[in-house]
VEXFI-443141 format. One record per residue: x, y, z of N, C-alpha, C in turn; residue number from 1. Coordinates in pm, whole numbers, plus 50000, padded with zeros to 5 digits. Example, Ala and Ser with C-alpha at 12.3 -4.5 7.8 and 13.67 -1.06 7.14 Angstrom:
<atoms>
ATOM_51319_49431_50780_51230_49550_50780_51320_49670_50780_1
ATOM_51285_49775_50708_51367_49894_50714_51290_50003_50787_2
</atoms>
This chain:
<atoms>
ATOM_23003_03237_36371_23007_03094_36379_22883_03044_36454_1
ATOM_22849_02907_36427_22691_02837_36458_22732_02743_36548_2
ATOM_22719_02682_36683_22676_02565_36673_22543_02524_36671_3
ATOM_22561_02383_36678_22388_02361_36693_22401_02229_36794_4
ATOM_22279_02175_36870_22302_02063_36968_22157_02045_36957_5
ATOM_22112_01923_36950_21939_01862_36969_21965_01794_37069_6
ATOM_21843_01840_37146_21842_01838_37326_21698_01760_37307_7
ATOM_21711_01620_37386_21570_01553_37388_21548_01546_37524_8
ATOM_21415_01598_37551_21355_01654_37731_21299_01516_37707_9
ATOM_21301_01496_37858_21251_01368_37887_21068_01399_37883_10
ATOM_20967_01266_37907_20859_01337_37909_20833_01431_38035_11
ATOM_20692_01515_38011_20651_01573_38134_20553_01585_38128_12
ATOM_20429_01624_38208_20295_01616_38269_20282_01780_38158_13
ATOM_20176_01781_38149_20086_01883_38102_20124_01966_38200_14
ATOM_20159_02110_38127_20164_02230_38204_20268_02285_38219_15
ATOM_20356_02374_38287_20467_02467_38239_20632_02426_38346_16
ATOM_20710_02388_38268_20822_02349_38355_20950_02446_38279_17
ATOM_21009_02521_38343_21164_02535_38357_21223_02447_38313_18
ATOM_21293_02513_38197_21411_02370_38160_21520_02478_38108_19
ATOM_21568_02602_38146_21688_02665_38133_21780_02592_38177_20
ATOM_21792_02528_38298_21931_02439_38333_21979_02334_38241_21
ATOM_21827_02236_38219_21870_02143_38082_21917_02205_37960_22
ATOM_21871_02276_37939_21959_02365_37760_22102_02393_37808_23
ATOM_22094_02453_37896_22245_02518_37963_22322_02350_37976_24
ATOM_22318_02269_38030_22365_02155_38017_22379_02071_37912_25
ATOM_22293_02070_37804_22328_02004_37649_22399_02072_37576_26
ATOM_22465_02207_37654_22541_02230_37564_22653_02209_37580_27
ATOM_22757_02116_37473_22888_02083_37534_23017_02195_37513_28
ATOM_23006_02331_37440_23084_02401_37437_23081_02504_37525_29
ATOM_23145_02597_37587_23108_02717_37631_23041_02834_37556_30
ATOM_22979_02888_37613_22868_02988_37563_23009_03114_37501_31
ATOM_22975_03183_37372_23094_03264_37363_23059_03365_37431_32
ATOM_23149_03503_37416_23161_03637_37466_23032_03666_37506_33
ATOM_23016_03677_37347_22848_03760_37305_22827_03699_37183_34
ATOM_22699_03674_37198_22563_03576_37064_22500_03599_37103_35
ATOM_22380_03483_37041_22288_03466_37065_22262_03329_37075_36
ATOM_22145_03314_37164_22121_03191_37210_21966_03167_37102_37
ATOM_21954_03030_37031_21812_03068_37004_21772_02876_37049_38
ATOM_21666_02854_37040_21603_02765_37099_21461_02732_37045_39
ATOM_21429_02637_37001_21339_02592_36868_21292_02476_36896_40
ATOM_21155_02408_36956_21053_02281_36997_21007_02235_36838_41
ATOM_21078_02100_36851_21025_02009_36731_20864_01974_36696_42
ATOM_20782_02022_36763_20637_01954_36787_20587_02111_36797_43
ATOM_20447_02030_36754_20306_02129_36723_20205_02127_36851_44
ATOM_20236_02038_36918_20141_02058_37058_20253_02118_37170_45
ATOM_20377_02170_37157_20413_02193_37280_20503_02325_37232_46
ATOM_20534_02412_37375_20620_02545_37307_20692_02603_37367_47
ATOM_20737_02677_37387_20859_02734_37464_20833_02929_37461_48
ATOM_20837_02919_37592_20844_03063_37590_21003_03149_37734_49
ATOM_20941_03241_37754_21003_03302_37864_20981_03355_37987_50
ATOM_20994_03330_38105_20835_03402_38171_20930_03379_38336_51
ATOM_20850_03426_38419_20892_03414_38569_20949_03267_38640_52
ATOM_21092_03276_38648_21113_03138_38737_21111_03145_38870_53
ATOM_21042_03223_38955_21057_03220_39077_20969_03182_39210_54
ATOM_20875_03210_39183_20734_03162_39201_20628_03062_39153_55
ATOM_20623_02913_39188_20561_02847_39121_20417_02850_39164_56
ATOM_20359_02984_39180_20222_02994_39189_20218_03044_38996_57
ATOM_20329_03104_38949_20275_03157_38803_20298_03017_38716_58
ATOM_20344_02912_38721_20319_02804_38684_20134_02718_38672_59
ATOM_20168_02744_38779_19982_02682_38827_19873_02800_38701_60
ATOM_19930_02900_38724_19836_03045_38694_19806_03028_38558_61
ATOM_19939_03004_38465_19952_02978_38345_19828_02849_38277_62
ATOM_19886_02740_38385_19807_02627_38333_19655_02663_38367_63
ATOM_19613_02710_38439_19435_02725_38464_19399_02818_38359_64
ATOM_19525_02951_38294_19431_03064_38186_19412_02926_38072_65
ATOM_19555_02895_38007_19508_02845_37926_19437_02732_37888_66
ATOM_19386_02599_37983_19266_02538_38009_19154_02632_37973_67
ATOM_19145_02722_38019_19000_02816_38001_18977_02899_37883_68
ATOM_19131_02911_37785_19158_02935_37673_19097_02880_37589_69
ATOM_19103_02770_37592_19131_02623_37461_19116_02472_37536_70
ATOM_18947_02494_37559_18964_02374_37698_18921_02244_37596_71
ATOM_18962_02120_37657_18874_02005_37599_18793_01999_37573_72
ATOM_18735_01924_37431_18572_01904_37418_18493_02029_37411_73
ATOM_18625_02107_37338_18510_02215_37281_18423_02173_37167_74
ATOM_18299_02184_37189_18194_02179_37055_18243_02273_36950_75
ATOM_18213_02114_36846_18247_02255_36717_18374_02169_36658_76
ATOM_18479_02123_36776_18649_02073_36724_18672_01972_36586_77
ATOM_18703_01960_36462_18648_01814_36409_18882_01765_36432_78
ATOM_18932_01823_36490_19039_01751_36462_19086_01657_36619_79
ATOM_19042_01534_36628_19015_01486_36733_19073_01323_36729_80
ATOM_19146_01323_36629_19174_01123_36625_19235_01128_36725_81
ATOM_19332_01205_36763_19435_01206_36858_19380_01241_36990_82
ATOM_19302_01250_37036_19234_01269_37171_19173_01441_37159_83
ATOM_19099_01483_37277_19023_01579_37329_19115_01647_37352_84
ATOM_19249_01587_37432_19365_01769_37468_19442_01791_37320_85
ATOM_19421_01739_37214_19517_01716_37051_19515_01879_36990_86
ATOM_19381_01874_36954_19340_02042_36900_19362_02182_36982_87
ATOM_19317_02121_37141_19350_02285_37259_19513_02245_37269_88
ATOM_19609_02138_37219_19733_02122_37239_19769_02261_37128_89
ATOM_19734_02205_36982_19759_02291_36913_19769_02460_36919_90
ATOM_19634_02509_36931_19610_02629_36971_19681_02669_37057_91
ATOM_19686_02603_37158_19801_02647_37264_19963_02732_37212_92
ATOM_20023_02535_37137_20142_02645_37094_20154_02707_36969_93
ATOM_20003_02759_36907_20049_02873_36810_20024_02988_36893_94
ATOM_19972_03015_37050_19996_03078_37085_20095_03131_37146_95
ATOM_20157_03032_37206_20282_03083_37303_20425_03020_37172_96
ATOM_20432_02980_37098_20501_03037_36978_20594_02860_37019_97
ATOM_20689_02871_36905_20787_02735_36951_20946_02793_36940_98
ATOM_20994_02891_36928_21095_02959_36985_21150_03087_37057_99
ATOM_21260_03049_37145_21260_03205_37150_21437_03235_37193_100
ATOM_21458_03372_37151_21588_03404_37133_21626_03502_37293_101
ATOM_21753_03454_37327_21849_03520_37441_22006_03546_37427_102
ATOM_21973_03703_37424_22139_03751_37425_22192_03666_37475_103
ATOM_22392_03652_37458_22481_03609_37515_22573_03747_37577_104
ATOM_22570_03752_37646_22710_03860_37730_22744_03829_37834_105
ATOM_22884_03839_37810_22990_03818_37895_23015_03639_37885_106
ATOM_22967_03588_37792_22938_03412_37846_22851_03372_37864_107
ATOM_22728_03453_37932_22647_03387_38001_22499_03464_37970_108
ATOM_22348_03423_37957_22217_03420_37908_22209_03567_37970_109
ATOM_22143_03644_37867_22085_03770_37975_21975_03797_37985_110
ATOM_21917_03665_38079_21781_03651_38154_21803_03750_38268_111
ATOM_21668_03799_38247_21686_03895_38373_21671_03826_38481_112
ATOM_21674_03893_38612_21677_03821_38707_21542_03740_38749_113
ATOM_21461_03755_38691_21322_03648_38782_21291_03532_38633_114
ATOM_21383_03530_38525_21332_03532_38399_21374_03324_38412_115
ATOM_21302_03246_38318_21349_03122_38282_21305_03110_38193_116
ATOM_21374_02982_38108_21283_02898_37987_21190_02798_37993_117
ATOM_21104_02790_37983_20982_02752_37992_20960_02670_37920_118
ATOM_20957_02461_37917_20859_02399_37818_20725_02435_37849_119
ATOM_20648_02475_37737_20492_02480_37748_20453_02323_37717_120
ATOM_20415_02237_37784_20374_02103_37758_20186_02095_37728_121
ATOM_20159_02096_37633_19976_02086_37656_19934_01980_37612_122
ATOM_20002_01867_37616_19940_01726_37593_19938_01676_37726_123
ATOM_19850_01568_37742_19799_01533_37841_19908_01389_37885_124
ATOM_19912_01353_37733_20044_01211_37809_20175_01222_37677_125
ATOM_20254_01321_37708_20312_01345_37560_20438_01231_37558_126
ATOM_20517_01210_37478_20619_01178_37453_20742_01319_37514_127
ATOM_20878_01235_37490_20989_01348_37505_20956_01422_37440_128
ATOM_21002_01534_37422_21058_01685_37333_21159_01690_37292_129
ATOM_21164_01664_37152_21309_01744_37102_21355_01917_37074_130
ATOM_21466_01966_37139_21506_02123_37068_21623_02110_37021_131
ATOM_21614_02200_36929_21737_02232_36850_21780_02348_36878_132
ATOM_21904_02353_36976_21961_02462_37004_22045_02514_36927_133
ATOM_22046_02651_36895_22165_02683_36790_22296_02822_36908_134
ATOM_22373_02813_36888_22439_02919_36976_22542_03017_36835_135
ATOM_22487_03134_36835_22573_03200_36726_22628_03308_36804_136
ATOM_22747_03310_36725_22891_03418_36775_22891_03531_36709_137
</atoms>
């Protein structure tokens, strides 16, 4: 069995925020036994991954590689109506991907212990985010 729930994140600043508690909260059923959790960003400039929630020096860390990745005003860019961060938005999340999947056991996510979900935000003044959470049994 499926559900599904579309979760709209409010906006946020460029750069990497935790939002495991918000998913865990849009969802209005209980998590079953054992599934899977999967989790899917409506948009092409922003992405979702998995990575350390414990330390917000790897937050900061994240945002300076990929600035230096895919920085503004690279020469060369022609896709630009949308501003200078539009194209390094892009690149961004075909790198860090726009879903990602987490066992269910016992009820509950099996993030390891230092582990969270991550919006990757790389627009500079974005709108909300929509996800489409699906929870299968």
């Amino acid at each position: 069995m499926t559900e599904q729930y579309v979760i709209r994140l409010s906006p946020k600043l460029r750069g990497f925020h935790i939002i495991t508690e918000a998913i865990l909260g849009g969802i209005t059923k209980p998590l079953p036994d054992q599934g899977l959790l999967h989790v899917f960003i409506q948009h092409t400039s922003a992405g979702v991954c998995i990575n350390e929630n414990a330390d917000p020096d790897v937050l900061h860390d994240f945002e300076l590689f990929f600035n230096r990745l895919a920085p503004e005003n690279l020469s060369g860019m022609r896709h630009t109506i949308e501003g200078p961060d539009d194209m390094p938005a892009h690149i961004k999340s075909a790198i860090v991907g726009h879903s990602v999947q987490i066992p269910i056991v016992n009820g509950r996510l099996a993030l390891g212990t230092w582990q969270g979900i991550y919006l990757c935000e790389f627009r500079n003044r974005a709108s909300g985010r929509k996800l489409v959470i699906s929870v299968l049994s």
